[in-house]
C-alpha positions in Angstrom: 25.9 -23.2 -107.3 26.3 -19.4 -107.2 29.6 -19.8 -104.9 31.0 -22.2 -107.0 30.6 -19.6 -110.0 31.7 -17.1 -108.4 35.0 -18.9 -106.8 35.3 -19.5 -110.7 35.4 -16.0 -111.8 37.2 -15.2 -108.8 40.1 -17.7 -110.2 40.1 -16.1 -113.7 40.2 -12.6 -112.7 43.0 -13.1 -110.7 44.9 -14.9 -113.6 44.0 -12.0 -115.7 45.6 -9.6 -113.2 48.4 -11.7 -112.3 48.9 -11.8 -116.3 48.5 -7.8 -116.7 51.1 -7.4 -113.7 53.3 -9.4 -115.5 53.4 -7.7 -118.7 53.5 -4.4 -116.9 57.0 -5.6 -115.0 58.3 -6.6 -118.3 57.2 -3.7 -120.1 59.2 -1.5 -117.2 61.7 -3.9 -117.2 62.8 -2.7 -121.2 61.9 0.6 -121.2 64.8 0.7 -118.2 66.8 -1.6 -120.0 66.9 1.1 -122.7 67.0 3.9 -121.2 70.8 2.2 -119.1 71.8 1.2 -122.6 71.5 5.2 -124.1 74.8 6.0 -124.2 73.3 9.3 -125.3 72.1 9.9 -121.4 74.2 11.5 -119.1 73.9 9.8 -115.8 71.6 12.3 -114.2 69.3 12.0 -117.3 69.4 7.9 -117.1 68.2 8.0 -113.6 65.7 11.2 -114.7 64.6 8.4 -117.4 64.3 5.7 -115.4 62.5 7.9 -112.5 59.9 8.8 -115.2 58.7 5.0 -116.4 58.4 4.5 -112.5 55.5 7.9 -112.4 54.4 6.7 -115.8 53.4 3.6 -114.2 52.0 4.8 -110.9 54.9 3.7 -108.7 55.7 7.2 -106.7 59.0 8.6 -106.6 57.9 10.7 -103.2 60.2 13.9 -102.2 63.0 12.2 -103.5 62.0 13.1 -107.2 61.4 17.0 -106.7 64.3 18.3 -109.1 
């Protein structure tokens, strides 16, 4: 009975990431959709933008983001 609960809560909590994950891409998804469509951006800035949701959210730039 215990592995069967667990197996159960194992199911949902990986529906709940797989949920969070997904909001999280589409969150990304139009912040950079905004940050293309600002005409006010020079293109450096855009990709200075665009560079900055990715560290916002974790997802490391390395040495290539050192400017």
């Amino acid at each position: 009975m215990e592995c069967k609960v667990m197996y159960m809560y194992k199911e949902e909590l990986e529906k709940a990431v797989n949920k969070l994950i997904k909001e999280m891409e589409q969150s990304m998804l139009e912040e950079i959709h905004g940050a293309v469509c600002n005409d006010s951006l020079n293109d450096f800035d855009c990709i200075e933008k665009i560079l900055e949701i990715f560290e916002k959210n974790g997802i490391r730039c390395s040495s290539r983001h050192d400017f």
